[in-house]
C-alpha positions in Angstrom: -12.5 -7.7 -2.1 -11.6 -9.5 1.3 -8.5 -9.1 3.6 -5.9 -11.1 1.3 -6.9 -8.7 -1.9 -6.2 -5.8 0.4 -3.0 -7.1 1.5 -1.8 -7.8 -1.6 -2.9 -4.4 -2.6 -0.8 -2.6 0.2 1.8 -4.9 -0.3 2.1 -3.5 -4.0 1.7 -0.1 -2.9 4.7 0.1 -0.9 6.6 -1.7 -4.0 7.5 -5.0 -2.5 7.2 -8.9 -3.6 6.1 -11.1 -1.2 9.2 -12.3 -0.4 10.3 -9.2 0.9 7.1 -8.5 2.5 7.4 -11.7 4.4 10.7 -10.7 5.7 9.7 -7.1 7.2 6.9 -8.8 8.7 8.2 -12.3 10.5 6.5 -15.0 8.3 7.7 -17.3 5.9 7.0 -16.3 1.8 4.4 -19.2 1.7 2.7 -17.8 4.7 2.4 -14.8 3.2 1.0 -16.2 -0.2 -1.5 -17.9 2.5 -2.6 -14.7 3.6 -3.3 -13.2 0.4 -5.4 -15.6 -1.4 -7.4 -15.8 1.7 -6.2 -19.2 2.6 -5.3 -17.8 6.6 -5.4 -15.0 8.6 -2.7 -13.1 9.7 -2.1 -12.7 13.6 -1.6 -9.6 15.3 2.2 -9.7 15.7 2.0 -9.8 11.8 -0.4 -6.3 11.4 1.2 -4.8 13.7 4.9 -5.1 11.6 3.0 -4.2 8.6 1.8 -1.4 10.6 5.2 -0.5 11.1 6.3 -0.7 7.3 3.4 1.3 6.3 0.5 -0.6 5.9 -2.9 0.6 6.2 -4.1 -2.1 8.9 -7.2 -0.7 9.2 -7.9 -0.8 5.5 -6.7 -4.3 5.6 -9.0 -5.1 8.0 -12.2 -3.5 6.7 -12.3 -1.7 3.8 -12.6 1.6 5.1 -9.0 3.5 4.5 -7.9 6.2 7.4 -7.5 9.8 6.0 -4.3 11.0 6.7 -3.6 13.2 9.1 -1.7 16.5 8.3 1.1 15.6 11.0 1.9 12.1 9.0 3.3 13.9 6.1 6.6 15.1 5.5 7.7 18.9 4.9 7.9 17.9 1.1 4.7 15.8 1.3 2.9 18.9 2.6 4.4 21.2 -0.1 3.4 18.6 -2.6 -0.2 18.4 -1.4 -0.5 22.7 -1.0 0.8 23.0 -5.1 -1.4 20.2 -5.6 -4.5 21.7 -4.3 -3.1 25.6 -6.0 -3.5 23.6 -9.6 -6.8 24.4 -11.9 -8.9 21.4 -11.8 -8.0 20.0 -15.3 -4.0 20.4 -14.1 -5.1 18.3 -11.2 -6.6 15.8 -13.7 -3.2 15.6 -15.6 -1.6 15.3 -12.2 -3.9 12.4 -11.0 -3.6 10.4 -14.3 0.2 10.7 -14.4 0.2 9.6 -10.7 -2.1 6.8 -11.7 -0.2 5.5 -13.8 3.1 6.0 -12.4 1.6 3.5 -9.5 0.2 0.8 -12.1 3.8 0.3 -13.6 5.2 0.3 -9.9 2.6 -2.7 -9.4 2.9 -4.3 -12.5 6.9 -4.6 -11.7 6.2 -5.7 -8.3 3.9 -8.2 -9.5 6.8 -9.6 -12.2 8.9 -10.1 -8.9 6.7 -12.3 -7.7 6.6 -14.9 -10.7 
């Protein structure tokens, strides 16, 4: 998986088409669609407004994704993740397939945008 595949990927994950995408971060929707088949790199002005809407740069870049740090989270986000980890292991399966699969049909309509 290169840099475009990951972009795409984060793209998705915070539930935007391209076109939106393109406008949080300064470039043009065919720009964009460069950057994610591979077909340029982006510039740093670029990661760093994806930085800004949420975008694992670093992951982007490499691969490798940055835990996150217990500060980043929200009040509710850290009451989430404390009855999260108070679940039995097999209520923490159900949790993680239902959040698995809550995120495929968020990608799957972000990916119908696009078309």
């Amino acid at each position: 998986m290169g840099i475009g595949d990951r972009l795409k990927e984060e793209r998705l994950r915070l539930g935007m088409n391209q076109t939106e995408f393109a406008a949080i971060t300064g470039v043009t929707k065919n720009s964009q669609f460069n950057y994610e088949k591979g077909e340029r790199s982006p510039d740093a002005a670029y990661l760093a407004a994806a930085s800004a809407a949420g975008v694992d740069v670093l992951y982007v870049l490499t691969g490798n994704r940055v835990p996150m740090a217990a500060e980043t989270l929200s009040e509710k986000e850290s009451t989430m993740v404390e009855k999260y980890r108070s679940l039995g292991q097999a209520d923490q399966a159900s949790l993680d397939r239902l959040v698995d699969a809550l995120a495929e049909t968020t990608a799957t309509h972000a990916t119908k945008k696009d078309d």
